[in-house]
Each structure stands twice: as structure tokens, then as C-alpha cells.
N, CA and C atoms as an extended XYZ file, in Angstrom:
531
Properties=species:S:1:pos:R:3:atomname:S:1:resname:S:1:resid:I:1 pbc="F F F"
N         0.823       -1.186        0.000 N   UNK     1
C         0.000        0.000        0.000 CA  UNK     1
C         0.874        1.260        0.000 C   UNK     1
N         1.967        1.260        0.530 N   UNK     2
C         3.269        2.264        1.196 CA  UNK     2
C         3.057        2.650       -0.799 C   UNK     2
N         4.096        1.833       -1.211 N   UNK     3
C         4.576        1.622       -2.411 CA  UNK     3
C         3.401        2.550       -3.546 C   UNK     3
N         1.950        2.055       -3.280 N   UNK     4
C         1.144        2.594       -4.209 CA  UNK     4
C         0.771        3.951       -4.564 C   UNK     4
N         0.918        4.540       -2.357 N   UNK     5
C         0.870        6.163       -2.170 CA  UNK     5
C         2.335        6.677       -2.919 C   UNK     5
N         3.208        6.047       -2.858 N   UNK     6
C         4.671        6.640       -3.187 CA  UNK     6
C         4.433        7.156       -5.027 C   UNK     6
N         4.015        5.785       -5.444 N   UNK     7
C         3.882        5.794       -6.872 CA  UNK     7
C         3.087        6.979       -7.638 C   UNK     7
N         1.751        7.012       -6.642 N   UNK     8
C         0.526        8.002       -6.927 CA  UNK     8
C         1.034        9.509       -6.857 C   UNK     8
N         1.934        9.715       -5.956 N   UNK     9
C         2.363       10.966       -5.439 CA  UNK     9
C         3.530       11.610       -6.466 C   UNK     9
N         4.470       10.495       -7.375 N   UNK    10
C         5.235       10.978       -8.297 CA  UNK    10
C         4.984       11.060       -9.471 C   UNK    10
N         3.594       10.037       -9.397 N   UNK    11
C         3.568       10.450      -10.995 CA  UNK    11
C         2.214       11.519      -11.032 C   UNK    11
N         1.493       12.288      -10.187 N   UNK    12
C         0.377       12.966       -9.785 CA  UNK    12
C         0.875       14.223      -11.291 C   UNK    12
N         0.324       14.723      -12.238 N   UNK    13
C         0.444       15.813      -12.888 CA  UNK    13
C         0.759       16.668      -11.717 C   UNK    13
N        -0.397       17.694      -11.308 N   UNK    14
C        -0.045       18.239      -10.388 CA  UNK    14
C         1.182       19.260      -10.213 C   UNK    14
N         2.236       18.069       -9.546 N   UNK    15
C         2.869       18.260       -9.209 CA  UNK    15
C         3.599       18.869      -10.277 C   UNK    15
N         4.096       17.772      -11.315 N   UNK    16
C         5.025       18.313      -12.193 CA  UNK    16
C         4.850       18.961      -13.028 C   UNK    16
N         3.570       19.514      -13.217 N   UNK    17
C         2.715       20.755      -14.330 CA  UNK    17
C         2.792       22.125      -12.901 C   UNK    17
N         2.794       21.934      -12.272 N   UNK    18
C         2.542       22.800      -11.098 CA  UNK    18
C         4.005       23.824      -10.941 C   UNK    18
N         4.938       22.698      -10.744 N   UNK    19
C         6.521       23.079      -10.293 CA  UNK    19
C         7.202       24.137      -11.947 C   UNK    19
N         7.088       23.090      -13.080 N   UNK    20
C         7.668       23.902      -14.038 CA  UNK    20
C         7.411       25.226      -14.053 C   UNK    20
N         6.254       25.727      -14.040 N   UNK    21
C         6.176       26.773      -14.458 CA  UNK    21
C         6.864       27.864      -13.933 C   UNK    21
N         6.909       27.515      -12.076 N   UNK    22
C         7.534       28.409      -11.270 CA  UNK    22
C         8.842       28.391      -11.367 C   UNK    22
N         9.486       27.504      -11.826 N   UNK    23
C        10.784       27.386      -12.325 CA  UNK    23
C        11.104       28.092      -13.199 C   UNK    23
N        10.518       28.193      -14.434 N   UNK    24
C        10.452       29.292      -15.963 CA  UNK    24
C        10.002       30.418      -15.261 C   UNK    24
N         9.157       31.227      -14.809 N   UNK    25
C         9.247       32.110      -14.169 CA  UNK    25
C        10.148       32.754      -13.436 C   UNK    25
N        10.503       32.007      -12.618 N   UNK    26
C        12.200       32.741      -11.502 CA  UNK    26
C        12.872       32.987      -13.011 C   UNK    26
N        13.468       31.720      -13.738 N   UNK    27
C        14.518       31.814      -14.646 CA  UNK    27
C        14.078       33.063      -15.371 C   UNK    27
N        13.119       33.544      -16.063 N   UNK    28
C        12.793       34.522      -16.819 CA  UNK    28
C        12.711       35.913      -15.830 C   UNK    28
N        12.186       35.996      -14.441 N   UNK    29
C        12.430       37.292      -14.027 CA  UNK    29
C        14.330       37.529      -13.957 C   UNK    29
N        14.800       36.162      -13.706 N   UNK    30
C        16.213       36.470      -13.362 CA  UNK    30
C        17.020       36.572      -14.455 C   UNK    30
N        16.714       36.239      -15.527 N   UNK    31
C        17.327       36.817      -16.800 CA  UNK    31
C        16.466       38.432      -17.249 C   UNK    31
N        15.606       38.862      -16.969 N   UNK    32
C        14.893       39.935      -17.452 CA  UNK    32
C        15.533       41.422      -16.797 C   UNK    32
N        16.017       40.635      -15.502 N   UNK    33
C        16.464       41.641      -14.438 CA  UNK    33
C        18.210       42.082      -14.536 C   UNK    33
N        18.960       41.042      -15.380 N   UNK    34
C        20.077       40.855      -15.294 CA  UNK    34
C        20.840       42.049      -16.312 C   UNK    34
N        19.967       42.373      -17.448 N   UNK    35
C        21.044       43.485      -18.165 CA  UNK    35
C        20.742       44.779      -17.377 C   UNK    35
N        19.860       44.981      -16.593 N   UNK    36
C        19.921       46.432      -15.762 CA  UNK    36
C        20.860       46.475      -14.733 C   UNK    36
N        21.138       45.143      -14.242 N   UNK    37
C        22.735       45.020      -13.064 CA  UNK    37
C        23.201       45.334      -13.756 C   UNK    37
N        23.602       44.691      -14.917 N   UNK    38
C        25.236       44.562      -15.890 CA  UNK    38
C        25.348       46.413      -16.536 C   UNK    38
N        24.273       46.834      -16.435 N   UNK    39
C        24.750       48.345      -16.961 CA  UNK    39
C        24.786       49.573      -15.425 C   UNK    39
N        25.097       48.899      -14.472 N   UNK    40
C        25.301       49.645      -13.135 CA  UNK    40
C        26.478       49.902      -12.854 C   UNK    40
N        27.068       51.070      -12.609 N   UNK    41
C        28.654       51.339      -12.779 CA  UNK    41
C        28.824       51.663      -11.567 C   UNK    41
N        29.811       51.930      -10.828 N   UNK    42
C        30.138       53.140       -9.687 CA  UNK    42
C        30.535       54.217       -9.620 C   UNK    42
N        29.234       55.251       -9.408 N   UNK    43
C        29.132       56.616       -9.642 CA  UNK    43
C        31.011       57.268       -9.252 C   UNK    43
N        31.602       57.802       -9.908 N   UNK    44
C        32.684       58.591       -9.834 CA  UNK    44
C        32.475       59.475       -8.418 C   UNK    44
N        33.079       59.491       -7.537 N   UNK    45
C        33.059       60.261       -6.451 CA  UNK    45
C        34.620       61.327       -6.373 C   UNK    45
N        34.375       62.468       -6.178 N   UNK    46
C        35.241       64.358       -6.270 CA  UNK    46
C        34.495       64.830       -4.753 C   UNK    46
N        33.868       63.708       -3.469 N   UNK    47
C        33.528       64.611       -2.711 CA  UNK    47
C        35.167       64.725       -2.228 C   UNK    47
N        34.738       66.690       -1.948 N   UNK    48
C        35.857       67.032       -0.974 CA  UNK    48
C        37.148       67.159       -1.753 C   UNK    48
N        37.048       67.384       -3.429 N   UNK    49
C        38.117       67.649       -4.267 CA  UNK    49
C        38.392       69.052       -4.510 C   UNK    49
N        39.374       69.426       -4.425 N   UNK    50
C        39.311       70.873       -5.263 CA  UNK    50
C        39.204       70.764       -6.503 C   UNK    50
N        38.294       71.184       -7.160 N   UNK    51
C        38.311       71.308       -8.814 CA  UNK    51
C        38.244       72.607       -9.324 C   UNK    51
N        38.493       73.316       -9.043 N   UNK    52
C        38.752       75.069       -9.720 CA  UNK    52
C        39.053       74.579      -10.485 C   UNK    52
N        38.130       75.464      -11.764 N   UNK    53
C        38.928       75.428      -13.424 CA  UNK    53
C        38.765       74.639      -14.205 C   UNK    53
N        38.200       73.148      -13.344 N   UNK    54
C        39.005       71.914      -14.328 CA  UNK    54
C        37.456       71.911      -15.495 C   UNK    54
N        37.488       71.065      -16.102 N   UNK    55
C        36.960       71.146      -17.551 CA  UNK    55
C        36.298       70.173      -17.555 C   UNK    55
N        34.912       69.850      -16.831 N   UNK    56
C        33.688       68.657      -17.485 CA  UNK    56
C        33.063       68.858      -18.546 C   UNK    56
N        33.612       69.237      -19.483 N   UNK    57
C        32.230       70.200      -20.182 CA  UNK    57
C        31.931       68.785      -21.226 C   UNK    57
N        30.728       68.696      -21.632 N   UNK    58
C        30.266       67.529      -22.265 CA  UNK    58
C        30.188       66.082      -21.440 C   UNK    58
N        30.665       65.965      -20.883 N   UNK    59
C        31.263       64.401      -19.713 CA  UNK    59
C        29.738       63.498      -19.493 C   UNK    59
N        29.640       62.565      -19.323 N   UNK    60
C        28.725       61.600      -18.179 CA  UNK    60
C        29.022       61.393      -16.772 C   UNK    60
N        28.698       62.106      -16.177 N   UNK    61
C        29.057       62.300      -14.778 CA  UNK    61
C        27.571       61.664      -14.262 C   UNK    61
N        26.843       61.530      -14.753 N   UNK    62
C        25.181       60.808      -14.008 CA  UNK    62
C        25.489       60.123      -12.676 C   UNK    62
N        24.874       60.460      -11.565 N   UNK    63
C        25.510       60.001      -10.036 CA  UNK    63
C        26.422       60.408       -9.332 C   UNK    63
N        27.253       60.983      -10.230 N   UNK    64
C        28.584       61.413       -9.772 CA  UNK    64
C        28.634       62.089       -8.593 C   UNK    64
N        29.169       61.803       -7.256 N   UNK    65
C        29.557       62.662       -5.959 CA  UNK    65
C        30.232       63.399       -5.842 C   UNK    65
N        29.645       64.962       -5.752 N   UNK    66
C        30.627       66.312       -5.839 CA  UNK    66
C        30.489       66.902       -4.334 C   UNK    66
N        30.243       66.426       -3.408 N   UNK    67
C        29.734       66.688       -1.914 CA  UNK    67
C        30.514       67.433       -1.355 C   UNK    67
N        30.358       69.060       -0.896 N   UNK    68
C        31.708       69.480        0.015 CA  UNK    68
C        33.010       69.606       -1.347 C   UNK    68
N        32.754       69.691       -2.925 N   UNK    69
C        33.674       69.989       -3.478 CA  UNK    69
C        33.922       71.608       -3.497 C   UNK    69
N        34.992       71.604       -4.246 N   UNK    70
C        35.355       73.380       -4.286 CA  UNK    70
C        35.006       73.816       -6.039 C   UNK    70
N        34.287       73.982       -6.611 N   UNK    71
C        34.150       73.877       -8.592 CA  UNK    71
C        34.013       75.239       -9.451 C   UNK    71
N        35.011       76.256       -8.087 N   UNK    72
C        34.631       77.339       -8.593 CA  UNK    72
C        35.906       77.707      -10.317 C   UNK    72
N        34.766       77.973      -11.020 N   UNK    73
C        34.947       78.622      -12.083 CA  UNK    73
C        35.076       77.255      -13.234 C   UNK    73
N        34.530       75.978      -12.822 N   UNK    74
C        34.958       74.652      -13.000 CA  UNK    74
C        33.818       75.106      -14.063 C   UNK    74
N        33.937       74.114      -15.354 N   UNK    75
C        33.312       74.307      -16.814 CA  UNK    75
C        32.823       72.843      -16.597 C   UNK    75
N        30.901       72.309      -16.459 N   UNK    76
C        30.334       71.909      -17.019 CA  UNK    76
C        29.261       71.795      -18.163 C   UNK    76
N        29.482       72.761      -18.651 N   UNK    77
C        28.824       73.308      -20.110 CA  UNK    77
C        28.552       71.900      -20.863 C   UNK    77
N        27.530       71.434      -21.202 N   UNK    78
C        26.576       70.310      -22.010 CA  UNK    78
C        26.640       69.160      -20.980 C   UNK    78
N        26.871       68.920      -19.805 N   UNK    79
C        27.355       67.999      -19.042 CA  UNK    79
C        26.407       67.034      -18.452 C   UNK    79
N        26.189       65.666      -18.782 N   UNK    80
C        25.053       64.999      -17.925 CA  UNK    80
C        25.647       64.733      -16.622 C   UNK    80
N        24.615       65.092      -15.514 N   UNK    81
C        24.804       65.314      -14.421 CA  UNK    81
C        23.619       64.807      -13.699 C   UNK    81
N        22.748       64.110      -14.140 N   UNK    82
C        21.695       63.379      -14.151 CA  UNK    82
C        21.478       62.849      -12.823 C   UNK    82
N        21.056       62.959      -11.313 N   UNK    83
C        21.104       62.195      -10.134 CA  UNK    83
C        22.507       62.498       -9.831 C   UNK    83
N        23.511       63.678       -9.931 N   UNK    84
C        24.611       63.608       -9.128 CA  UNK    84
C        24.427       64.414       -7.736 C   UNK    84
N        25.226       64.649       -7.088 N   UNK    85
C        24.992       65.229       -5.745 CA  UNK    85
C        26.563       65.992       -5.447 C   UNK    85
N        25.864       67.356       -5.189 N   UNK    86
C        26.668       68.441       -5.172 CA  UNK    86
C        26.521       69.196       -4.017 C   UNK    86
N        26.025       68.671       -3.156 N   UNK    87
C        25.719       69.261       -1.927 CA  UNK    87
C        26.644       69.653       -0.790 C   UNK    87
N        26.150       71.147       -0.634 N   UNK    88
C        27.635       72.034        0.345 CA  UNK    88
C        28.801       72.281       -0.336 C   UNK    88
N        28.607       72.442       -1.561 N   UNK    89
C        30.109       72.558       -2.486 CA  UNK    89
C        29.791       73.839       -2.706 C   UNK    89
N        30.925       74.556       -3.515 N   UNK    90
C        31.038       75.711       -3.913 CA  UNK    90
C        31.042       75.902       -5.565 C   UNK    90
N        29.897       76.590       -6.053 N   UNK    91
C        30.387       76.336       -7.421 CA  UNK    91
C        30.156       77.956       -8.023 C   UNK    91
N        30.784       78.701       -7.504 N   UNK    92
C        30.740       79.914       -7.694 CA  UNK    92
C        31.384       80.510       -9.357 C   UNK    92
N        31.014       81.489       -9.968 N   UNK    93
C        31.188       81.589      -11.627 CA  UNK    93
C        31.241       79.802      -12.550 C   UNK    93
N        30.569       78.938      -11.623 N   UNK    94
C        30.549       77.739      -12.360 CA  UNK    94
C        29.651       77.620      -14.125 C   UNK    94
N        30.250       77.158      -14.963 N   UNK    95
C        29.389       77.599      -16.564 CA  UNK    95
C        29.010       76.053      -16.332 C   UNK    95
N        27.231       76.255      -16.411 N   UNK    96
C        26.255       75.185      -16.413 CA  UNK    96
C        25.788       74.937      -17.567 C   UNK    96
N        25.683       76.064      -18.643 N   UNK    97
C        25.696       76.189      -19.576 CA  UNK    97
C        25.067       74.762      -20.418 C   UNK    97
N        23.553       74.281      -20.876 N   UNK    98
C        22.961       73.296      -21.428 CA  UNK    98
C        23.232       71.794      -20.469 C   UNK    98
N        23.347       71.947      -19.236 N   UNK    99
C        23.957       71.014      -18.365 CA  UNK    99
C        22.380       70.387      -17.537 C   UNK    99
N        22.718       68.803      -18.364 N   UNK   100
C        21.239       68.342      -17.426 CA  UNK   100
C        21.243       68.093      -15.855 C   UNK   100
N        21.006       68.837      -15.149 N   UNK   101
C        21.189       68.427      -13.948 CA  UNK   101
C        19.753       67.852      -13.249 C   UNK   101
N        18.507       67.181      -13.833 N   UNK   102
C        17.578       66.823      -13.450 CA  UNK   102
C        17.815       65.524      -12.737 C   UNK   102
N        16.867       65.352      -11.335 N   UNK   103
C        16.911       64.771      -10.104 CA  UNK   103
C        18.453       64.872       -9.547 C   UNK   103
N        19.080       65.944       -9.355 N   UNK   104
C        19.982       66.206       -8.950 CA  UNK   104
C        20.248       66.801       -7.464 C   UNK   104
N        21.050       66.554       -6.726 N   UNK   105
C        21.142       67.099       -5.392 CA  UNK   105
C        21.944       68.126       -5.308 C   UNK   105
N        21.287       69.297       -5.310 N   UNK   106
C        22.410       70.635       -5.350 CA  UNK   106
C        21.547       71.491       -3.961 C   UNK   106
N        21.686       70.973       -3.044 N   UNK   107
C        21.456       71.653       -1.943 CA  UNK   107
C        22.840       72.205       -1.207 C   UNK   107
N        22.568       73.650       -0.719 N   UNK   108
C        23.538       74.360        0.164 CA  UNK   108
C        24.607       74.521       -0.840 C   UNK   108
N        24.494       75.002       -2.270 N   UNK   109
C        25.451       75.219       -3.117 CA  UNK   109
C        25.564       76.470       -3.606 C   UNK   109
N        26.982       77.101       -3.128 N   UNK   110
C        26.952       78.513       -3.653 CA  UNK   110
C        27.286       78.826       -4.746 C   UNK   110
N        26.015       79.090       -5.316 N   UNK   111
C        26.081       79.314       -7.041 CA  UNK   111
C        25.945       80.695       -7.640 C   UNK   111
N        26.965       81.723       -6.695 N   UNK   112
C        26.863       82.927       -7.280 CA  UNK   112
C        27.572       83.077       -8.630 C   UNK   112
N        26.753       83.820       -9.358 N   UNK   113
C        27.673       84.263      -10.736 CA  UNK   113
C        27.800       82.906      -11.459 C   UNK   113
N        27.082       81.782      -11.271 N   UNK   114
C        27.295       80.769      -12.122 CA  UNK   114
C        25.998       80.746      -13.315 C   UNK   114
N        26.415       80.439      -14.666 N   UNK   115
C        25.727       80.310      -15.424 CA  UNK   115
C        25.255       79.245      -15.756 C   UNK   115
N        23.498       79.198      -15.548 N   UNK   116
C        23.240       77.811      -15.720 CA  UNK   116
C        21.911       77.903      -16.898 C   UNK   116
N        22.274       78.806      -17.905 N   UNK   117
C        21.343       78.876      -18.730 CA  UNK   117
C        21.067       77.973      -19.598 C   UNK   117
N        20.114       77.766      -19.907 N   UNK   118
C        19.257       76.270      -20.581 CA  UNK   118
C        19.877       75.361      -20.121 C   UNK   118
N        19.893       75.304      -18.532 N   UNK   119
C        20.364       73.610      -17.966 CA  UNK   119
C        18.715       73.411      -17.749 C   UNK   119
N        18.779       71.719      -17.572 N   UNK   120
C        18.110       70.975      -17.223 CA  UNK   120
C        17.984       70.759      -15.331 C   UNK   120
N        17.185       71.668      -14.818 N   UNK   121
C        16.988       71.155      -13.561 CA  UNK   121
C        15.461       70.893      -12.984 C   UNK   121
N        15.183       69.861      -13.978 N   UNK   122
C        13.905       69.183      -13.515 CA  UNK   122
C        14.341       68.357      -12.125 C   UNK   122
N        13.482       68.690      -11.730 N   UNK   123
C        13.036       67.640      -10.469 CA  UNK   123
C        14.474       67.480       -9.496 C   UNK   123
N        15.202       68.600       -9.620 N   UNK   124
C        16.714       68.767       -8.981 CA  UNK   124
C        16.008       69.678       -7.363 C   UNK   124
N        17.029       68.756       -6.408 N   UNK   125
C        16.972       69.285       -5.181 CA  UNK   125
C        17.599       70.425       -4.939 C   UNK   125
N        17.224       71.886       -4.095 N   UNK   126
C        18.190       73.323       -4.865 CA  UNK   126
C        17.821       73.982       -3.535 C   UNK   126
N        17.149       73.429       -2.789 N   UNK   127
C        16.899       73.992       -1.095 CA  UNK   127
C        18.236       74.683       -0.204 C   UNK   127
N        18.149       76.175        0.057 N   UNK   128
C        19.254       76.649        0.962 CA  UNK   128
C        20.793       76.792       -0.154 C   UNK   128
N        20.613       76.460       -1.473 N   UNK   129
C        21.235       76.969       -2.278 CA  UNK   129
C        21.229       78.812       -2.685 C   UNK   129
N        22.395       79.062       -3.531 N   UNK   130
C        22.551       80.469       -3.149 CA  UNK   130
C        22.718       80.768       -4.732 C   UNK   130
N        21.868       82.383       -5.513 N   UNK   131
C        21.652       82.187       -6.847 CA  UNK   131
C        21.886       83.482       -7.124 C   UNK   131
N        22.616       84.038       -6.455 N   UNK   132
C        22.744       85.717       -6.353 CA  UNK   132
C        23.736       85.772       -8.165 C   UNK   132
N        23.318       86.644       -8.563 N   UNK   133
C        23.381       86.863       -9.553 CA  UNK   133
C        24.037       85.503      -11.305 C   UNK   133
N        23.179       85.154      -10.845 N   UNK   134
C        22.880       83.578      -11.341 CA  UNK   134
C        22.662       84.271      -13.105 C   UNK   134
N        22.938       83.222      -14.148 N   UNK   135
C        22.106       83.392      -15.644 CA  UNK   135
C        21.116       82.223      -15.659 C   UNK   135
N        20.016       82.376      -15.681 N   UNK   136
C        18.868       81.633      -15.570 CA  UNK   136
C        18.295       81.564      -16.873 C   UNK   136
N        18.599       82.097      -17.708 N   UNK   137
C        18.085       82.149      -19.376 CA  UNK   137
C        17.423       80.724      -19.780 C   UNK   137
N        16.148       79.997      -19.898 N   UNK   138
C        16.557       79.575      -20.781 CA  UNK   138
C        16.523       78.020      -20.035 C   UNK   138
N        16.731       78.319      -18.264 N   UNK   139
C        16.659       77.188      -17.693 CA  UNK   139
C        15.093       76.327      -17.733 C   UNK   139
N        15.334       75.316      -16.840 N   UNK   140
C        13.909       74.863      -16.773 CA  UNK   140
C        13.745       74.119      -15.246 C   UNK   140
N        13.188       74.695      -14.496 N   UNK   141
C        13.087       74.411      -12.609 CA  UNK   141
C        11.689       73.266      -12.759 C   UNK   141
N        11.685       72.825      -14.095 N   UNK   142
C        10.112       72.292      -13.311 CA  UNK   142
C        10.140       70.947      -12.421 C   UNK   142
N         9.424       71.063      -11.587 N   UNK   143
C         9.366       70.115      -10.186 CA  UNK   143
C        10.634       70.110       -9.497 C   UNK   143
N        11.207       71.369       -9.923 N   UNK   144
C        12.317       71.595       -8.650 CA  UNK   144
C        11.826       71.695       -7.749 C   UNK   144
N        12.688       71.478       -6.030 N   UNK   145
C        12.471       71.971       -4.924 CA  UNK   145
C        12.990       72.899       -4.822 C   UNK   145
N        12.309       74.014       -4.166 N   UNK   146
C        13.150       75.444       -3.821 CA  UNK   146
C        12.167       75.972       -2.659 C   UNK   146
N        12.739       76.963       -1.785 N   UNK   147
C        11.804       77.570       -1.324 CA  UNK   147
C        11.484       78.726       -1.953 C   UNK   147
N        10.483       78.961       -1.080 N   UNK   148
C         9.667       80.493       -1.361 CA  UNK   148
C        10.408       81.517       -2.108 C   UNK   148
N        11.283       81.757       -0.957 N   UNK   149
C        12.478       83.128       -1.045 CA  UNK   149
C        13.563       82.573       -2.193 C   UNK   149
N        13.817       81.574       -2.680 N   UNK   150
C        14.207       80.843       -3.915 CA  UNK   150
C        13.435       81.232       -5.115 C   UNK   150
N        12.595       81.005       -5.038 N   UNK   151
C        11.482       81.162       -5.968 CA  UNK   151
C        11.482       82.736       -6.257 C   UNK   151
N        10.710       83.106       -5.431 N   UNK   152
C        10.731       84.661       -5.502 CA  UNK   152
C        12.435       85.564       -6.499 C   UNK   152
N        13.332       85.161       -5.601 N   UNK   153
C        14.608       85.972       -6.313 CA  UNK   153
C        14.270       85.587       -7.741 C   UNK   153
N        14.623       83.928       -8.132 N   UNK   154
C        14.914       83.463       -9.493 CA  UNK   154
C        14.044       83.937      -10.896 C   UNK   154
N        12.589       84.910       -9.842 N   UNK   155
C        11.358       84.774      -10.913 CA  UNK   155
C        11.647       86.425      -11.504 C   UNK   155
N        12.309       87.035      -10.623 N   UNK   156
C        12.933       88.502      -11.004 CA  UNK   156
C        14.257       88.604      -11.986 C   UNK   156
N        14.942       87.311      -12.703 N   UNK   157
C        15.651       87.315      -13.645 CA  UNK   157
C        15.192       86.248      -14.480 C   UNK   157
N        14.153       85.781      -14.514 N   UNK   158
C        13.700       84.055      -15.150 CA  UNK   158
C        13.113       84.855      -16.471 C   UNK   158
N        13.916       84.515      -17.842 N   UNK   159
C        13.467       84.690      -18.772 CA  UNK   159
C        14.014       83.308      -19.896 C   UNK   159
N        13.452       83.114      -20.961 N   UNK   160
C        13.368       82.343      -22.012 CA  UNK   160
C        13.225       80.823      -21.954 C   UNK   160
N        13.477       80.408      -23.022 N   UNK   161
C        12.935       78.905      -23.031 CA  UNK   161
C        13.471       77.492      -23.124 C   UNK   161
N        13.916       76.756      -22.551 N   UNK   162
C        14.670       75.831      -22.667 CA  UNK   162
C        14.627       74.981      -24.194 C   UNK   162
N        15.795       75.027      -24.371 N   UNK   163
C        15.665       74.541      -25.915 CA  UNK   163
C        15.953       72.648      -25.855 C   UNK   163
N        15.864       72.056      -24.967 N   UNK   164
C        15.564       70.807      -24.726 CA  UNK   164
C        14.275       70.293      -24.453 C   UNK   164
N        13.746       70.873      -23.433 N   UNK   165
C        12.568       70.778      -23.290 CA  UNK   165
C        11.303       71.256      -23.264 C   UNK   165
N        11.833       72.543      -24.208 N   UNK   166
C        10.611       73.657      -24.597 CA  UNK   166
C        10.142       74.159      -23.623 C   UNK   166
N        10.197       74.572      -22.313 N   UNK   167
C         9.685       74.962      -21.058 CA  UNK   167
C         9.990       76.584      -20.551 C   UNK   167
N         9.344       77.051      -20.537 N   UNK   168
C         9.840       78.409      -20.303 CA  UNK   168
C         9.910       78.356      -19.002 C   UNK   168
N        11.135       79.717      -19.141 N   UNK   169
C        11.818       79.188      -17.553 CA  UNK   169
C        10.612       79.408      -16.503 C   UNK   169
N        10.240       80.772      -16.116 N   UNK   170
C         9.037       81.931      -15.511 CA  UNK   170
C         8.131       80.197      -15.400 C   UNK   170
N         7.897       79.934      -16.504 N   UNK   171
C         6.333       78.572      -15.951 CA  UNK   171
C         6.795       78.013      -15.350 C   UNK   171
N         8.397       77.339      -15.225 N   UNK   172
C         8.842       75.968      -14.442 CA  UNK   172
C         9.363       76.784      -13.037 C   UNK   172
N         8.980       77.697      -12.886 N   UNK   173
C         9.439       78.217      -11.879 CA  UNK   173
C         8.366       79.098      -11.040 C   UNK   173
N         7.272       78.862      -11.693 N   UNK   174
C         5.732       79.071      -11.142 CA  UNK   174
C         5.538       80.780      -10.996 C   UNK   174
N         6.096       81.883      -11.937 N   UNK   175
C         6.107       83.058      -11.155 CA  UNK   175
C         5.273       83.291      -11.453 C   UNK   175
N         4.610       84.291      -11.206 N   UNK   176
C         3.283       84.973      -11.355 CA  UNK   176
C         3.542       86.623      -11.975 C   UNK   176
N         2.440       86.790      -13.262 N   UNK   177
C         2.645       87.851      -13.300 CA  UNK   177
C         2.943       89.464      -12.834 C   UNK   177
């Protein structure tokens, strides 16, 4: 009788219509998932570098850690900068110049006299950052964070239209007539 339950139980469909599939499944999420590891790099980290001067202009910097750097007068002009983090650095006369910096962390960054006309700062963090005589031409803030008093200064020089993403600056930056 032992023998008959044993027999019944291995050859039951069931089972072995049951098991494959979950097997092809794992295998297919775990191959589906595998070329987005294989294109994961390690973001370049400059926290705490002096970079005066030096020359990103055009580069893939996406992620890149600029935390506590020094980047004054530093040239990222066309530069993807995509999710990097620049926070507490100095990037004073910095040329931003067509530079995507969307979902970017640029909090507590002194960005006097830096030109960041027709950059990309969608959805870029910019809280307690400093914009005193900033070129805003052209940029695009939409779903930036900023405060109030952020807002307010940037909307008293916010003119033209981003030529990436067609956005005029004044709308992505909510001013009011």
C-alpha cells in the first residue's frame, strides 16, 4: 500500500505541471532583471576635491559625488549630471551652460555668478542653495524643490525657453505675473 501512495504521489500531474512553471518564471524574471545590473557602474566620487577650473564640459558624470567639493569657475557646459549630488560645495562663476542636472542634489550650493542657462533642472533638489546673480536664461526648474524666497529671487531674472525641453523658464518656476 506504502509503495502505491509513493507511486501516486510521483507520478500525480499536479505536481510536475505545477513546479515547471515556477521554475520558468524565476529563470525569466532572473534573466529579465540581469542586463539592468550589468549596466550599473560606480558613480565617480570628487567629494571634498578641489576642482577650480578643471573642464567637465560635455562628460557623463550621471551620479557622480561632488559633496563638500570646491568647482569654482569649474566648466560643465553640455554635461550629464543626471542624479549627481553636489551638496555644500562651492560652485561659484561655475558655466552650467545646457547642463542636465535633473533629479539632482544641489542643496547648500553657492552658485553665485554661475551660469546655468538652458540647464536641465527638472526635479533637482536646490533647497538653501545660493543664486545671487545667477544666468537663468533659458533654464527649466520644473518640479524643482526650492523655497519660497528661492522662488521669488529666481522669478525677477527668469526669462526664455529651454531649448531641450521647450519649457519656459518663468512657468517651471511658477512666477506669477
Amino acid at each position: 500500500m506504502f509503495l502505491q501512495q509513493k507511486l501516486a504521489l510521483t507520478n500525480t500531474p499536479s505536481l510536475k505541471t505545477g513546479f515547471i512553471p515556477i521554475i520558468l518564471m524565476i529563470v525569466f524574471c532572473l534573466n529579465w532583471a540581469t542586463p539592468a545590473l550589468a549596466d550599473w557602474t560606480h558613480p565617480l566620487s570628487f567629494s571634498n576635491a578641489q576642482l577650480t577650473k578643471r573642464d567637465f564640459s560635455g562628460q557623463s558624470l550621471q551620479a557622480a559625488e561632488f559633496s563638500n567639493a570646491n568647482m569654482e569657475l569649474t566648466n560643465f557646459a553640455g554635461a550629464d549630471l543626471r542624479g549627481a549630488v553636489m551638496s555644500a560645495s562651492t560652485m561659484t562663476q561655475a558655466n552650467l551652460h545646457q547642463a542636465d542636472l535633473s533629479n539632482a542634489l544641489v542643496d547648500q550650493v553657492n552658485l553665485t555668478g554661475a551660469d546655468l542657462s538652458d540647464a536641465n533642472l527638472t526635479e533637482a533638489l536646490l533647497l538653501r542653495s545660493i543664486f545671487t546673480n545667477v544666468n537663468i536664461k533659458g533654464a527649466d526648474f520644473s518640479d524643482a524643490i526650492l523655497d519660497k524666497v528661492q522662488i521669488k529671487e529666481l522669478c525677477t531674472k527668469a526669462s526664455g525657453v529651454n531649448s531641450q525641453t521647450g519649457i519656459e523658464t518663468r512657468d517651471s518656476l511658477g512666477c506669477q505675473l
